[in-house]
C-alpha positions as CSV (number, residue, x, y, z in Angstrom):
1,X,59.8,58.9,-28.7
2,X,58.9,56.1,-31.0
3,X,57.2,53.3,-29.1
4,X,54.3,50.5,-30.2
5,X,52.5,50.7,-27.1
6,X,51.3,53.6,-24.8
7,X,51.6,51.5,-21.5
8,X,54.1,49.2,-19.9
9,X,54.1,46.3,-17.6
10,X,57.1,46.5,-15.0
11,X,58.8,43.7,-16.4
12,X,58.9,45.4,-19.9
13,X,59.9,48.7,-18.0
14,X,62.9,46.7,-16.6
15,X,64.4,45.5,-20.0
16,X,63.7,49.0,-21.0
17,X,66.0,50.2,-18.3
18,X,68.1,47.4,-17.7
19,X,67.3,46.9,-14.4
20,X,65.9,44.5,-12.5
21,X,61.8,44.2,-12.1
22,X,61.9,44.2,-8.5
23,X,63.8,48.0,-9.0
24,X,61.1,49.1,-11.1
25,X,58.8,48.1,-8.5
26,X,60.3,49.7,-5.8
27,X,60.4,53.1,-8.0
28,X,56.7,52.8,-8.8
29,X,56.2,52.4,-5.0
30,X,58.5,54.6,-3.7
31,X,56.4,57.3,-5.9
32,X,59.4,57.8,-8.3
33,X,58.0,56.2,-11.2
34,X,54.4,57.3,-12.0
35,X,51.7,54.7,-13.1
36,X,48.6,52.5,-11.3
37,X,47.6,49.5,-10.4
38,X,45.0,47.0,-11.9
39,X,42.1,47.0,-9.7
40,X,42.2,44.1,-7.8
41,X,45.4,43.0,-8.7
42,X,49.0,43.6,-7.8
43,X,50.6,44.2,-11.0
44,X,51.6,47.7,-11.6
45,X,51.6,49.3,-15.6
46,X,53.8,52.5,-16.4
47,X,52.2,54.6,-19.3
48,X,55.2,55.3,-21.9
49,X,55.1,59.2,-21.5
50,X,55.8,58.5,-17.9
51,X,58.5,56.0,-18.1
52,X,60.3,58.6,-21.1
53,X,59.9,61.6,-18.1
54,X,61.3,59.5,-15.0
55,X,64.5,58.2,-17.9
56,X,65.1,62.0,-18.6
57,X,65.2,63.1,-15.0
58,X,67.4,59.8,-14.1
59,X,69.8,60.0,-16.8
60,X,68.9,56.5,-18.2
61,X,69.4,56.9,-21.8
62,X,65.9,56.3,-23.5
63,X,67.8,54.4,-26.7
64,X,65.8,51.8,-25.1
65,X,62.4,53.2,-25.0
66,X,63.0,53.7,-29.3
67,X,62.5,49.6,-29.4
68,X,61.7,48.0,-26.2
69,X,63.5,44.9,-28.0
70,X,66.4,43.0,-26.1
71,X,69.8,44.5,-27.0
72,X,72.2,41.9,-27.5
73,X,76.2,42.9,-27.8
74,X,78.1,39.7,-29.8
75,X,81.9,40.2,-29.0
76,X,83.7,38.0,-31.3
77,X,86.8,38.0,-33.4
78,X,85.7,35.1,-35.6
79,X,84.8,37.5,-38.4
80,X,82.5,34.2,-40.0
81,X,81.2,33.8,-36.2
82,X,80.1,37.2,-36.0
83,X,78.4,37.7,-39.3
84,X,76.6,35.0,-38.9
85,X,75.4,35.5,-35.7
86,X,74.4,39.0,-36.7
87,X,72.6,38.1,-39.8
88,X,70.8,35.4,-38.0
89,X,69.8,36.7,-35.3
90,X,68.4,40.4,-36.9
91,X,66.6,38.2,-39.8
92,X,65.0,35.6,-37.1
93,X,64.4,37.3,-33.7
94,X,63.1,41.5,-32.9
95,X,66.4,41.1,-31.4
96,X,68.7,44.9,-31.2
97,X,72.1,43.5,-32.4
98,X,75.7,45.1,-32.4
99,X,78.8,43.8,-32.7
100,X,82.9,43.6,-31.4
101,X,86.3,42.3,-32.4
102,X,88.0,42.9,-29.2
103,X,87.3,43.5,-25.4
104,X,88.4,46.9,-25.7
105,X,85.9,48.1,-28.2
106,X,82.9,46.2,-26.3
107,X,83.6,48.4,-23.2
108,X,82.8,51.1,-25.1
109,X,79.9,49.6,-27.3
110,X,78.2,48.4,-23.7
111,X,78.2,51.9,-22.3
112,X,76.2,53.4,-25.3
113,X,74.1,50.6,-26.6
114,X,73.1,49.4,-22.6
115,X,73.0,45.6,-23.8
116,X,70.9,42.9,-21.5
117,X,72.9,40.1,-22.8
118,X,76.6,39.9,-24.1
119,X,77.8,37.4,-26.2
120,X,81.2,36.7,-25.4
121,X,83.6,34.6,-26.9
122,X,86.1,34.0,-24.1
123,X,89.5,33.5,-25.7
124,X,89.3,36.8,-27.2
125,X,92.2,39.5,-27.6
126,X,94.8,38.2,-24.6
127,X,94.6,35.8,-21.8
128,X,92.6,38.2,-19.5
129,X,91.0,40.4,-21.8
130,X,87.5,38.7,-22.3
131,X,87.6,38.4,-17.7
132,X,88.8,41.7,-17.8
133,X,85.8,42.5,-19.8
134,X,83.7,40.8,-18.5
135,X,85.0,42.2,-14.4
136,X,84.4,45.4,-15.5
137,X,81.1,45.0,-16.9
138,X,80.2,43.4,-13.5
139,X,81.3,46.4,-11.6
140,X,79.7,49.3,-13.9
141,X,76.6,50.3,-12.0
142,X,74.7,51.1,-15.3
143,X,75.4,47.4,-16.5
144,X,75.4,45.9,-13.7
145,X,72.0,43.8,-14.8
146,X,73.4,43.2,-17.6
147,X,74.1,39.2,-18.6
148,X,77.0,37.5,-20.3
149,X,76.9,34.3,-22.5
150,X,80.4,32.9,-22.4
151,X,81.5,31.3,-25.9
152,X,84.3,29.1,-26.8
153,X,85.4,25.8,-28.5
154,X,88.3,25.4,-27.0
155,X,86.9,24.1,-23.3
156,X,85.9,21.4,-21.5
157,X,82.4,20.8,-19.3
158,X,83.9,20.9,-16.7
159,X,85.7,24.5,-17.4
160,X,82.7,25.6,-18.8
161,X,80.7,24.7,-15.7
162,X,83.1,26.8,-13.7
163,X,82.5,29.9,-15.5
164,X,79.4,30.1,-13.9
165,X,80.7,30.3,-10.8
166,X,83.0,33.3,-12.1
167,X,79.3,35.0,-12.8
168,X,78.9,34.3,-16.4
169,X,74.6,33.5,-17.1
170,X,75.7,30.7,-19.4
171,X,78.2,29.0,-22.0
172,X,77.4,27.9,-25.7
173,X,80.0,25.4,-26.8
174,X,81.2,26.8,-30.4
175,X,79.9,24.8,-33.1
176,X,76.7,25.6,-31.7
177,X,72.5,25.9,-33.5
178,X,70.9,29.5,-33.6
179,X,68.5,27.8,-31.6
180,X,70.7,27.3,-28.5
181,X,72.1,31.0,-29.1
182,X,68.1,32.0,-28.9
183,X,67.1,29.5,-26.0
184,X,70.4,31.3,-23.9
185,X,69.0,34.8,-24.7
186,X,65.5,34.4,-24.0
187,X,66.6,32.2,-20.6
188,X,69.4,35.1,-19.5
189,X,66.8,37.7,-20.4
190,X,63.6,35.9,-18.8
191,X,61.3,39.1,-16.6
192,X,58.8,38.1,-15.0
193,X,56.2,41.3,-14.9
């Protein structure tokens, strides 16, 4: 297990996992997760060797313990979109990046690589492809924490306002800055310990 720091806050533990904190909390309490309290406080801290045991027995795969950083899946088929993106975000973030040409090959991508956020260009592949994708994603009770950033240059506000509504954390309106990309993933991703 490579990992910078020997003990975890719950918030941390929940990116890890790809849950939500309140889940890791209830583990700790429930006697699950082994760890402590601060004295005279309320915040709980998980040491690492603890959290790598309790992902073993659990079957959560401990990919994430080998960075701590936020995965992020970018599911594009705007080859020039997607290198970008990549390069950008790898170079300018601690940001875990991996990408997708099609809907199909993100299904698979997001059960091994366990991403927090998905970038995802919704006119991909066929009509229903990127909802189908992004349905499934919804129902998969290892992803189910999971966020998804809708792209697309091809809607209105009021289209893109409704996507919400159809569960998606947020839309970036394609040409967009690195610096809205980075403000959506740190705002879809934000734990509070």
């Amino acid at each position: 297990m490579v990992f910078d720091k020997e003990v975890l806050t719950t918030g941390e533990v929940a990116k890890i996992c790809n849950v939500a904190p309140r889940t890791v909390s209830k583990w700790f309490d429930s006697g699950a997760l082994k760890g402590y309290r601060i004295p005279g406080s309320r915040d709980r801290r998980i040491p690492a060797n603890e959290l790598a045991k309790f992902m073993r027995a659990h079957g959560i795969p401990l990919e994430g313990m080998n960075s701590g950083r936020i995965r992020v899946l970018i599911v594009d088929a705007e080859r020039e979109v997607v290198d970008t993106l990549e390069k950008v975000l790898t170079e300018q973030t601690s940001y875990e990046v991996r990408v997708c040409s099609s809907a199909f090959q993100a299904g698979m991508e997001c059960e091994r690589f366990k991403p927090h956020v998905v970038l995802l260009d919704i006119h991909i592949g066929g009509e229903n492809d990127a909802r189908n994708f992004a349905d499934g994603l919804r129902r998969s009770e290892n992803l189910q924490f999971t966020k998804i950033i809708a792209m697309s240059a091809k809607l209105t506000e009021g289209q893109s306002h409704a996507l919400r509504a159809q569960g998606f954390e947020s839309f970036l309106k394609k040409p967009f800055q690195v610096r809205q990309v980075v403000q959506a993933i740190e705002a879809a991703t934000n734990l509070v310990s």
